[in-house]
Residue, then its C-alpha position, 0 to 999 in steps of 0.5 A: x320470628x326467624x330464628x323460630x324459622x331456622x330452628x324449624x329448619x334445622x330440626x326438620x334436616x335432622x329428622x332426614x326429611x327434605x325441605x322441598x317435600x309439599x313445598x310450597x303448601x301456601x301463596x309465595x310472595x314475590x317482592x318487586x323493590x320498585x314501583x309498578x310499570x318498570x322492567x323489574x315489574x314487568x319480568x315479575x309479572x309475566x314469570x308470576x302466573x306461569x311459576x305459580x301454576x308450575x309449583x301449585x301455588x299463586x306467586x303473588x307480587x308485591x311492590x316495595x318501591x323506593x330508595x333505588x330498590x333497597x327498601x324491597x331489597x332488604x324485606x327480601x333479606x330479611x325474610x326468613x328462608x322458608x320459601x314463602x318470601x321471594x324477591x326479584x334481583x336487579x343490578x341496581x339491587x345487588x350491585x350498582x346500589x349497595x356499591x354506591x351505598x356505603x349505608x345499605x343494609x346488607x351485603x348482596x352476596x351473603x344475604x341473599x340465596x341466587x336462585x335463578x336469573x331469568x333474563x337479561x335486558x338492554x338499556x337505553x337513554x331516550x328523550x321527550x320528542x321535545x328534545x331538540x336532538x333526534x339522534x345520538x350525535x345531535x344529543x351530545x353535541x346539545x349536552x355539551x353545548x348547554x351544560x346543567x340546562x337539562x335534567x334525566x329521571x331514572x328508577x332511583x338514587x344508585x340504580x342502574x340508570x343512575x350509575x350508568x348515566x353517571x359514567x356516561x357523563x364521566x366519560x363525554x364530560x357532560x353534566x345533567x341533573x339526577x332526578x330520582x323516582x321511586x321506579x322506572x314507571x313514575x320516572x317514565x310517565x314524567x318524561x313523557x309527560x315533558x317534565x324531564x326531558x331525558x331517561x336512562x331506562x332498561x329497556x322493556x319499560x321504555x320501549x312501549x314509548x318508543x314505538x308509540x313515538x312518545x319516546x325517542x331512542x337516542x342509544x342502548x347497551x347491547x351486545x350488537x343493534x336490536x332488532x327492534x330499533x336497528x337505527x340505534x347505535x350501541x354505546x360501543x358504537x359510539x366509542x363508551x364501551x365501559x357503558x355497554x352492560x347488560x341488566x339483569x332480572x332474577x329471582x333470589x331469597x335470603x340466605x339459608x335456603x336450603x338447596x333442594x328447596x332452591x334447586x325446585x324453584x330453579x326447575x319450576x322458573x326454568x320449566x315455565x320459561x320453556x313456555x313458547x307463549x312465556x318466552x314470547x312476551x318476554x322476548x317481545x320486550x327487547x330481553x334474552x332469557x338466561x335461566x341459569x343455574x343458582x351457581x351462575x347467577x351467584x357468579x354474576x352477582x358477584x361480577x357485576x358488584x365487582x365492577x361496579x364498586x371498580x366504577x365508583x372507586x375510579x370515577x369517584x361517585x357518592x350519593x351526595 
């Protein structure tokens, strides 16, 4: 089937005609790797309608949840490069995870085709109000006090809150116990339900709780405090750094799509970020819109794999 598609291709750039002509002429499928309530959802769901309406096609999304991203990840991967099979790009998917995963099943640098990044959010570790610690110092001096009584939930085995808690025990020398889920969503909805009592999360899925006080914010990785909790240290703040970065949440294919193609999906996603109603509701989220080049966004998928296979070397981290 793909390689149908690529002689398709081929042929079609011998004759001379541009790949992005009338493209697209049909639905574009946006591949979510995780399960519906999350950030990687919620991103795809506010770019999903206004990127349709800019290119004149619905862009559809589709949750393919499980294995810490990696079961979407790789249907995107798979995909042929037509334009017709788009996936959303998270650390977890091209970084955190095939660094941890010596067994995932592709390379997140050549198997895929960067498109666009469209946003960049923070991420925050938050308790059930149950917790018996409301604030940061309160909950490491609990971690350390009660070492394996408590357990976290995160979107999955090797994303991001998993690898980021992971160093941030590493560096306080705490112990928690990994629960993973399929999502942030399933992950989220059992914490507030009491079951666990601590998440690692981005931060648009969790901060709902938060405000609704269902969830209690314990600390975030930010660049300086968010406006939105001012009362939250930053991991920098709190003397962990190495845990102060960034998610990101783009838009990627597999690899050999051709660039005018790409170059047409950047411009749409761009032009519908300028949306103010667009950028609104993904602002509102705590996120910062990026919209950047596909080069860039190739450079920061690279760089963030590099620190991140430099996190599991140095702290000796395994699925295991």
């Amino acid at each position: 089937m793909q390689r149908r598609h690529l002689m398709a291709l081929a042929l079609t750039m011998a004759a001379g005609t541009s790949f992005a002509d009338g493209y697209p002429t049909k639905p574009i499928r946006l591949v979510v790797p995780f399960a519906p309530g999350g950030t990687t959802d919620i991103i795809a769901r506010v770019i999903s309608d206004p990127l349709g309406k800019t290119l004149g096609q619905p862009v559809i999304v589709d949750n393919k949840g499980g294995g810490g991203g990696l079961i979407g990840a790789t249907e995107t991967a798979r995909s042929a490069p037509d334009g017709y099979s788009l996936g959303v790009a998270t650390v977890s998917t091209t970084a955190a995870n095939p660094a941890i995963n010596t067994k995932t099943p592709y390379n997140p640098i050549t198997d895929f085709t960067p498109i666009i990044n469209i946003a960049a959010t923070p991420n925050i570790i938050a308790v059930n109000p149950s917790f018996p610690a409301k604030d940061y110092a309160g909950f490491i001096a609990e971690l350390k006090k009660n070492p394996g009584k408590y357990s976290y939930g995160s979107s999955g085995t090797g994303g991001i809150g998993h690898m980021l808690m992971e160093l941030y025990k590493s560096l306080t020398g705490t112990f928690v116990t990994h629960i993973p889920y399929r999502g942030a969503g399933p992950a989220l909805n059992d914490v507030v339900a009491g079951q666990v009592p601590i998440i690692f999360d981005n931060l648009p899925s969790a901060l709902p709780f938060v405000k609704a006080g269902k969830l209690v914010p314990i600390v975030v990785s930010a660049p300086t405090r968010l406006k939105e909790l001012p009362n939250v240290p930053t991991f920098k703040e709190v003397g962990l750094e190495p845990v102060n970065r960034l998610a990101y949440y783009g838009i990627l294919g597999p690899k050999g799509m051709p660039k005018d193609m790409v170059d047409k999906l950047n411009e749409a996603t761009r032009k519908s970020l300028e949306d103010p109603a667009v950028r609104k509701r993904i602002e509102d989220t705590g996120s910062i819109i990026v919209a950047n080049t596909p080069e860039q966004f190739a450079q920061q998928i690279k760089a963030e794999f590099e620190v991140y296979k430099e996190v599991v070397k140095k702290q000796k981290l395994t699925l295991d």
